[in-house]
C-alpha positions in Angstrom: 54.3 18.9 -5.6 52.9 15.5 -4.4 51.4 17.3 -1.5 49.8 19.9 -3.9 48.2 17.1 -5.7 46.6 15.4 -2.8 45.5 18.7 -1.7 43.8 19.0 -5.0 42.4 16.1 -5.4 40.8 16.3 -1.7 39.1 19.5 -2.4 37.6 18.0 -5.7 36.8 15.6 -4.3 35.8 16.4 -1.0 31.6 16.4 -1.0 29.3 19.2 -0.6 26.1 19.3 1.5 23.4 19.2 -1.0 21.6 21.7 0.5 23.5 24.7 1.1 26.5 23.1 -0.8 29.5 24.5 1.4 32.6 21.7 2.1 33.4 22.5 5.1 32.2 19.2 6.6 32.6 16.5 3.8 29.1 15.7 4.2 25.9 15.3 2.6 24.2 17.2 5.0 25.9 20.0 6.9 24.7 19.9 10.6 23.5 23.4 9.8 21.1 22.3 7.3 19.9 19.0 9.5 19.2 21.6 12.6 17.2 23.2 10.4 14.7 20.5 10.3 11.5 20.8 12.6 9.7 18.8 14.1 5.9 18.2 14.7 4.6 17.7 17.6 5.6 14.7 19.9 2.2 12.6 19.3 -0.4 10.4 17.4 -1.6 12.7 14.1 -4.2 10.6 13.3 -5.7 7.2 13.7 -6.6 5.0 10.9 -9.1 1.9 11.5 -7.8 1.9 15.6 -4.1 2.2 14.2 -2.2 5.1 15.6 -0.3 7.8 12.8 2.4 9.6 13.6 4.5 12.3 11.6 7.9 13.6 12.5 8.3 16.9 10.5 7.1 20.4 9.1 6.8 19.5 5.1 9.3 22.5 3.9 12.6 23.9 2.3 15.6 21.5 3.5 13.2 18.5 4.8 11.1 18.7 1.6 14.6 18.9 -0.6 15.4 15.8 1.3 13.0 13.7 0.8 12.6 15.0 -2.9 16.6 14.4 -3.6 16.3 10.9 -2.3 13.2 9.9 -4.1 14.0 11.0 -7.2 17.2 12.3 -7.7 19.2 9.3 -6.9 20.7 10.7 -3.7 21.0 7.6 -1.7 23.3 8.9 1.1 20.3 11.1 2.5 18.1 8.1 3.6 20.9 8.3 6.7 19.3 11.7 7.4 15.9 10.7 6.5 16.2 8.0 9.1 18.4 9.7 11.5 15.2 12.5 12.0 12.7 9.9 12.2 14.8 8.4 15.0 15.3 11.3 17.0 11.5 11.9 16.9 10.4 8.3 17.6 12.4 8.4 20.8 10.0 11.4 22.1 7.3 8.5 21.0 8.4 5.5 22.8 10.8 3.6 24.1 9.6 0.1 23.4 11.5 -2.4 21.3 10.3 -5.5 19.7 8.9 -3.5 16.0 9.4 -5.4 12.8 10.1 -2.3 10.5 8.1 -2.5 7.3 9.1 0.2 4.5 5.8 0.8 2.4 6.7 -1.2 -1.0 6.9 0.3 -4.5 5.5 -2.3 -7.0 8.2 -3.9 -8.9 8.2 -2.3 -12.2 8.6 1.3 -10.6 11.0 -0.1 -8.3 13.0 -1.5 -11.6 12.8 1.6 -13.1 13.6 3.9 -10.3 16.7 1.0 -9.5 16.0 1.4 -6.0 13.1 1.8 -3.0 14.3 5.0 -1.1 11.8 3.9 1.8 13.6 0.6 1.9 17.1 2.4 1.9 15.1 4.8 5.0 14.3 1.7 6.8 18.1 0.2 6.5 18.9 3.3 8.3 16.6 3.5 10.7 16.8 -0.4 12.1 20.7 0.3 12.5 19.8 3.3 14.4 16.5 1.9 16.8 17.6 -2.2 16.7 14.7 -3.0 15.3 14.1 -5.8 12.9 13.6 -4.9 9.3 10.9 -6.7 7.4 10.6 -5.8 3.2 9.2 -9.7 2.8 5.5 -9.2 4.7 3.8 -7.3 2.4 4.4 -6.4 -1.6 2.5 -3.9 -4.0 1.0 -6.1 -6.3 -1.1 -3.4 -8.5 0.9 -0.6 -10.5 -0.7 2.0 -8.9 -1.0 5.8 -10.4 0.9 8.8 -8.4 -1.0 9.7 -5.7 0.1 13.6 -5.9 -2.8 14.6 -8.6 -6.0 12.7 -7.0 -8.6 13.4 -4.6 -8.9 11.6 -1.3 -11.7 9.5 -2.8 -9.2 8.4 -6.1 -6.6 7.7 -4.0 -8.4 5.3 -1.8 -9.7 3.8 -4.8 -6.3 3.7 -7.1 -4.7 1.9 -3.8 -7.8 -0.4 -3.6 -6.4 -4.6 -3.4 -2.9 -2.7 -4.5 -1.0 -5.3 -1.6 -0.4 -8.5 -0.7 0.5 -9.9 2.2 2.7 -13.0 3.3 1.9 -14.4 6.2 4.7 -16.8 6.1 7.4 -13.4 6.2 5.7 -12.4 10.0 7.5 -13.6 12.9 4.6 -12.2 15.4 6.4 -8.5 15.7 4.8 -5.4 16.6 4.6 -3.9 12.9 5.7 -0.5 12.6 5.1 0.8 8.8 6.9 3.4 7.6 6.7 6.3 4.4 8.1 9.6 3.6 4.9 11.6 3.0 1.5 11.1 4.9 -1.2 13.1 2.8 -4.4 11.6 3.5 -3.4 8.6 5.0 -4.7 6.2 1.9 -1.6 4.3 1.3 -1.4 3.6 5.3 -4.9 2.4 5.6 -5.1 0.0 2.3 -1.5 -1.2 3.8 -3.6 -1.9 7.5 -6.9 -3.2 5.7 -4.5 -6.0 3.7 -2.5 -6.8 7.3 -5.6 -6.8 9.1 -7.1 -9.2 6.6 -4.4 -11.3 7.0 -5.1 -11.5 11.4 -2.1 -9.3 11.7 -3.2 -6.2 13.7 -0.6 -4.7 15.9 0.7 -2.3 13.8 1.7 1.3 13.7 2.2 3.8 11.5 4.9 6.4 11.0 5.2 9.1 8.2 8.7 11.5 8.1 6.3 14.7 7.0 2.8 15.9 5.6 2.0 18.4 3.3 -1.3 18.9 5.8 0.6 20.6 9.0 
């Protein structure tokens, strides 16, 4: 009977991948459903005032479920897989070391309200995965901005406008490497380089798990 019980309480228990949701693994995300993930391809997307872009993924089904679970659905445990693609694409990328990880901050009264950065819980990840340093004290969102999703390239650049700050007592002289989930126009990644660059910081790097713009 005891055994029955603990055999019970395991399957109950036991979690489901969030995306197909079989067992069979005790995962989060089966390595069915992470296969499934594509990649761009291996190289700069865009360039932003000198600064190099890069994107890791194709912006549908499990990879958009991802990011969307983890954003706003309180699913923590996927920033592991978040990160874990990122990785495996940065390493067809470069193989330098020496980047100061900077997760692209959420002010602090959507961070309050959300409980939680997801890009900072990406970047956790990801420094335990490359060995790079992670830096969430160089730069903070200072102006409440509006979602980015409904405006035009031209209102975006202008809702991010002065939206950061940066401390120039947080930079230890790193290569910065700024990461984000989605890269649609690439507003939030150039106000993030203009603010550094004003600052003299101006080895820096940007990288973006997906775009809706393949």
């Amino acid at each position: 009977m005891k055994t029955f019980f603990i055999g019970l309480l395991d399957w109950i228990y036991k979690k489901k991948c969030y995306f197909c949701r079989r067992s069979d693994e005790s995962v989060k995300m089966c390595s069915k459903c992470y296969d499934s993930l594509e990649f761009l391809n291996f190289g700069k997307r865009l360039a932003l005032d000198g600064v190099s872009v890069y994107v890791a993924g194709v912006y549908d089904k499990n990879l958009q479920k991802l990011i969307r679970g983890l954003k706003y659905h309180n699913q923590r445990d996927l920033a592991f897989y978040q990160a874990k693609f990122m990785w495996e694409y940065w390493q067809n990328i470069t193989d330098e070391s020496g980047f100061e990880v900077v997760p692209v901050p959420l002010h602090k009264d959507r961070e309050y309200k959300r409980r939680y950065n997801h890009m900072i819980l990406v970047a956790e990840e990801f420094c335990r995965l490359s060995g790079y340093t992670l830096n969430t004290k160089l730069i903070t969102r200072v102006k409440n901005t509006k979602p980015q999703y409904k405006l035009s390239p031209a209102e975006r650049a202008e809702n991010l406008h002065n939206a950061f700050k940066v401390n120039k007592n947080a930079y230890n002289c790193g290569r910065i490497l700024i990461i984000d989930d989605i890269c649609t126009t690439g507003s939030t990644f150039a106000e993030m380089i203009r603010t550094l660059k004003n600052a003299g910081i101006n080895d820096i790097t940007c990288f973006a798990t997906t775009t809706p713009n393949p």
